[in-house]
SENU-238241 format. One record per residue (C-alpha): z, x, y. Coordinates in Angstrom, 3 decimals. Layout:
% SENU-238241
> w,u,v
> Z,X,Y
...
***
This chain:
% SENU-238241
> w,u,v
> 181.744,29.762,10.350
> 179.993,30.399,13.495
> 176.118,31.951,13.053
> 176.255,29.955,9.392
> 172.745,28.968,8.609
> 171.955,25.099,8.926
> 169.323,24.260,6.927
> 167.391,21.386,8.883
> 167.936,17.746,7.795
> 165.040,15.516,6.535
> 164.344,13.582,9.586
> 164.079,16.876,11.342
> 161.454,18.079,9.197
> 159.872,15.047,9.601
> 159.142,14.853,13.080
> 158.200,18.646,13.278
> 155.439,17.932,10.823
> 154.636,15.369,12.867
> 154.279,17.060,16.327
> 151.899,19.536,14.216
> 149.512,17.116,12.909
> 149.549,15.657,16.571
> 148.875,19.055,18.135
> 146.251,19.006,14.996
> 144.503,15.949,15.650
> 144.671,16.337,19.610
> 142.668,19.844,19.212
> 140.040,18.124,16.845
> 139.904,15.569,19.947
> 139.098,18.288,22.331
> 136.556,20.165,19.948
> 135.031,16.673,19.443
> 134.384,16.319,22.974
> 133.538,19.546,24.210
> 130.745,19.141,21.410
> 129.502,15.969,22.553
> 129.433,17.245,26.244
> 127.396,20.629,25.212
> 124.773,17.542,23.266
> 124.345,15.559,26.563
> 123.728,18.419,28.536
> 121.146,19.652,26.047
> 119.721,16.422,26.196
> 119.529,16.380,29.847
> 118.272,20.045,30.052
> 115.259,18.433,27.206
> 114.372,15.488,29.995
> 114.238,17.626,32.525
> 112.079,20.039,30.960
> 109.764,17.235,30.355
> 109.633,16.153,33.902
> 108.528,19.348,34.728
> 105.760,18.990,32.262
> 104.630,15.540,33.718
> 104.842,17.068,37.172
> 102.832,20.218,36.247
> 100.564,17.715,34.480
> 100.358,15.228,37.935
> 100.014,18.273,39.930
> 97.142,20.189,37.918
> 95.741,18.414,34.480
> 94.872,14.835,36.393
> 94.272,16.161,39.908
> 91.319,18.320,38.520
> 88.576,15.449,37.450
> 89.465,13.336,40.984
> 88.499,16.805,43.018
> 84.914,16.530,40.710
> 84.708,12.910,41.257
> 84.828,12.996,44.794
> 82.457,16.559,45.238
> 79.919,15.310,43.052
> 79.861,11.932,44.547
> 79.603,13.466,48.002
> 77.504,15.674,46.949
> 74.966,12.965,45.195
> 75.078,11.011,48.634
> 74.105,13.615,50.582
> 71.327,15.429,48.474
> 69.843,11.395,47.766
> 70.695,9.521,50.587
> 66.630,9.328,51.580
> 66.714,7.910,47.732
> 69.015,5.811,47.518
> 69.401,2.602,48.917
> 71.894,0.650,51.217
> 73.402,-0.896,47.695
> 73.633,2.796,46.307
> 75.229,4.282,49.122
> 77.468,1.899,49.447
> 78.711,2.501,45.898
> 79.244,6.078,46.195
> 81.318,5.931,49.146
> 83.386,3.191,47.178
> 83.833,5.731,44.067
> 84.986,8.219,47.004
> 87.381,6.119,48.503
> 88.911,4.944,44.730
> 89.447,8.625,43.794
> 91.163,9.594,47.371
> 93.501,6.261,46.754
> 94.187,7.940,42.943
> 94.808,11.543,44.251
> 97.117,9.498,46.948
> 98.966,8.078,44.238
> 99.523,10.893,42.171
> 100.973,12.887,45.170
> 103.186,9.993,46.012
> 104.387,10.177,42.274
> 104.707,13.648,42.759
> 107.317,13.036,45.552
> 108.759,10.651,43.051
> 110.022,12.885,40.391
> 110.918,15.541,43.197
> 113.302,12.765,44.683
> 114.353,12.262,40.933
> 115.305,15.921,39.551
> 116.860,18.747,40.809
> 120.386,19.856,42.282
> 121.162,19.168,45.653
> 121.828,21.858,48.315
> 123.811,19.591,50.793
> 123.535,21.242,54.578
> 123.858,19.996,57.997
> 120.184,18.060,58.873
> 119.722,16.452,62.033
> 117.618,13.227,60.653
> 115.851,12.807,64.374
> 114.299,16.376,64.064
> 113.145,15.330,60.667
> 111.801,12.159,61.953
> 109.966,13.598,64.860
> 108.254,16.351,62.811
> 107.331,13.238,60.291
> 105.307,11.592,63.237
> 103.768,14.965,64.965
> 102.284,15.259,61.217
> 100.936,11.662,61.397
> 99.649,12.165,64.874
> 97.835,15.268,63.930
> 96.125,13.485,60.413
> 95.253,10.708,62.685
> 93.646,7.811,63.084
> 94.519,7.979,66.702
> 97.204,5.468,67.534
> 99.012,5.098,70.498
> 102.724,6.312,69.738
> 106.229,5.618,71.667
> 109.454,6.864,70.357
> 112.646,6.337,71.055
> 114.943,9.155,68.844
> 118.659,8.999,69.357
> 120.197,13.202,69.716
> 122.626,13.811,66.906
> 121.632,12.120,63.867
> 123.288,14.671,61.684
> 123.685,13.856,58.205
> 125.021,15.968,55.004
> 122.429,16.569,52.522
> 119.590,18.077,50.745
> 116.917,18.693,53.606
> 114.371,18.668,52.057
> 114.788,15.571,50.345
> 116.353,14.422,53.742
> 112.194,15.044,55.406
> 111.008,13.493,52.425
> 113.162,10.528,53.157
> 112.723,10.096,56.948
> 108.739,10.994,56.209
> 108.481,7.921,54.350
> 110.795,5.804,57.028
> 108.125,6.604,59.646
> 104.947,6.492,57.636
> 105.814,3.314,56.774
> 106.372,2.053,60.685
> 103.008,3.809,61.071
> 101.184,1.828,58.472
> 102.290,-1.068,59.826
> 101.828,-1.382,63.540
> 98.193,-1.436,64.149
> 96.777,0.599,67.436
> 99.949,1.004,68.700
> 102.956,2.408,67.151
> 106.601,1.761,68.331
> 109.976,3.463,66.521
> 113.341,3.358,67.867
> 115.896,5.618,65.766
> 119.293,4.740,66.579
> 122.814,5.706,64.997
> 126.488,6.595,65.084
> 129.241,8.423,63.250
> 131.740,6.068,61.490
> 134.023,8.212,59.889
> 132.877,10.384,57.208
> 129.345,7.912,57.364
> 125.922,8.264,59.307
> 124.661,4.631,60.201
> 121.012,5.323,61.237
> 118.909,2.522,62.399
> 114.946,2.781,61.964
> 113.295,0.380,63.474
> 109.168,-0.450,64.422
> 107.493,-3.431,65.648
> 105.017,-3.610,63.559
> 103.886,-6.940,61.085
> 107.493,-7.324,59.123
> 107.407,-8.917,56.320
> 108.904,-12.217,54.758
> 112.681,-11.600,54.208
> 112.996,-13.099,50.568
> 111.601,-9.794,49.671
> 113.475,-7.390,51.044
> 114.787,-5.811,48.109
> 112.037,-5.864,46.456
> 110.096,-3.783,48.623
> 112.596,-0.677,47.541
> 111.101,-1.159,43.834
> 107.955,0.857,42.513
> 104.643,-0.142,43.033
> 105.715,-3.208,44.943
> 103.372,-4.275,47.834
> 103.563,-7.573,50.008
> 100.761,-6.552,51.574
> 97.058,-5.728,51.019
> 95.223,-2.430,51.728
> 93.358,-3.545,54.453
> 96.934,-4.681,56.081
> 98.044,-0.900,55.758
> 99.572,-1.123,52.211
> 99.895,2.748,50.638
> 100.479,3.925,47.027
> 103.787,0.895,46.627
> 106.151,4.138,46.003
> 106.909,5.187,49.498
> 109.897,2.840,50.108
> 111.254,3.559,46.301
> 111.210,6.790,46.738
> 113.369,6.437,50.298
> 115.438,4.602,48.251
> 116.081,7.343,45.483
> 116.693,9.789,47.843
> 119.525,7.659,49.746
> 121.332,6.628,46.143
> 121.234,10.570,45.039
> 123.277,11.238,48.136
> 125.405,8.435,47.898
> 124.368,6.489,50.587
> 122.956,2.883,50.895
> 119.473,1.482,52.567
> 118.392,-1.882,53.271
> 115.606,-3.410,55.336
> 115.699,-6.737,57.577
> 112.173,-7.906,59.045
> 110.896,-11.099,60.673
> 107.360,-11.275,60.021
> 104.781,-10.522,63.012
> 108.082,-9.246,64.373
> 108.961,-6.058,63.016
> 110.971,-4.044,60.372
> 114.761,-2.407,60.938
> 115.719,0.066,58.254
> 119.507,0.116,57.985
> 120.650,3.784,56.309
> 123.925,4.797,55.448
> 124.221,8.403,54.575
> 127.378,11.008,54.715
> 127.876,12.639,57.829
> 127.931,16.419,58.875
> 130.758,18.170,60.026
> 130.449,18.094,63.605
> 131.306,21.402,63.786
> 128.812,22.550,61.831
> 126.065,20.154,63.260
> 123.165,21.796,64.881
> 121.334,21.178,67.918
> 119.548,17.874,67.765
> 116.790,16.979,70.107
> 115.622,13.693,71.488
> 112.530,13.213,71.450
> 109.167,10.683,72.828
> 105.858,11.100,71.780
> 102.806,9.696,73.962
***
């Protein structure tokens, strides 16, 4: 009789109670997971409030007895110095120069866990602009060195700009600890594709090839102080910066020859590129 009920046959029933215990267990699945994901991001959200606390501590708690170290040291020189002798003086300007090449450290670890932490707020940042104000800033904090600069136009790259400065800042410091007297940095670089290839190149001492990854891990110097070796984090830091955006770095050097900084970072719309300015410093 048509519309007669059909009552449904056992492998029927089967497979319907099946499909709900898969629909069961596939929702536990995605409860599962979402749960986990919420517990990373807490624990992420927990390490990055402790950065913050190391920073703030960097920034104020350790700072604070290096400022009284130095004052009171210069302070002892100069209201003893017909007291003291040669020997003496000698050791207060060393204590001086120790806590400037701590409070130097602690910035540069500063920039560290800023290159570290944060989102990104990827714009259009021409890296020769960036470069240029790196060595008017160097110029200006001296020692006087003779400078020339060669800084290709158009260097546009997508990314954070501040951590972009931060980046070419170190690049060029580290050309300027390195060349003696005399100071020579040729930035070069092309589009290719969706990639920036900028070239950053000095001629100043180089050093021995074997290293040259090396050189991109903290606190790793190949040279000493008196050759113009700083706080061992400014090339690790470059380095950070470059992997956050995606991007690659890598260094080639003959020593007594120079250094060549090969960077890789994405490239701006051209559209949306702005102005970029060549520039040569004297």
């Amino acid at each position: 009789m048509a519309g007669a009920y059909s009552p449904p046959m056992p492998d029927e029933l089967g497979q319907s109670m099946d499909a709900g215990a898969a629909a069961g267990s596939g929702a536990a699945d995605v409860a599962a997971l979402r749960a986990a994901l919420e517990a990373s991001e807490a624990q992420v959200r927990a390490l990055l409030a402790q950065q913050e606390a190391l920073a703030y501590g960097l920034s104020h708690d350790l700072r604070a007895p290096l400022r009284a170290i130095d004052a009171y040291s210069a302070l002892l020189a100069r209201g003893t110095s017909a007291a003291l002798d040669d020997n003496a003086l000698d050791h207060l300007a060393r204590i001086r120069a120790a806590a400037a090449r701590m409070g130097a450290v602690l910035e540069a670890l500063l920039d560290y866990s800023r290159a570290e932490r944060g989102p990104l707020a990827p714009v259009p940042a021409d890296l020769g602009l960036l470069a240029e104000l790196a060595l008017a800033e160097l110029q200006e904090a001296g020692p006087p060195k003779r400078v020339t600069a060669s800084i290709a136009p158009g260097l546009t790259a997508l990314g954070d700009e501040r951590l972009l400065r931060m980046l070419m800042t170190q690049l060029v410091r580290n050309a300027w600890q390195f060349s003696g007297d005399e100071v020579a940095i040729d930035i070069a670089g092309a589009r290719d594709g969706d990639v920036l290839r900028v070239d950053v190149r000095d001629a100043g001492s180089g050093f021995d090839p074997a290293y040259a990854q090396r050189i991109f891990e903290p606190f790793q110097r190949l040279h000493l102080p008196e050759q113009g070796a700083g706080t061992g984090l400014g090339l690790a830091i470059a380095a950070r910066i470059v992997e956050r955006h995606g991007g690659t770095l890598r260094a080639e050097s003959t020593p007594g020859a120079g250094s060549v900084f090969r960077l890789e970072l994405p490239a701006a719309n051209a559209a949306a590129a702005p102005g970029s300015v060549a520039g040569a410093a004297a």
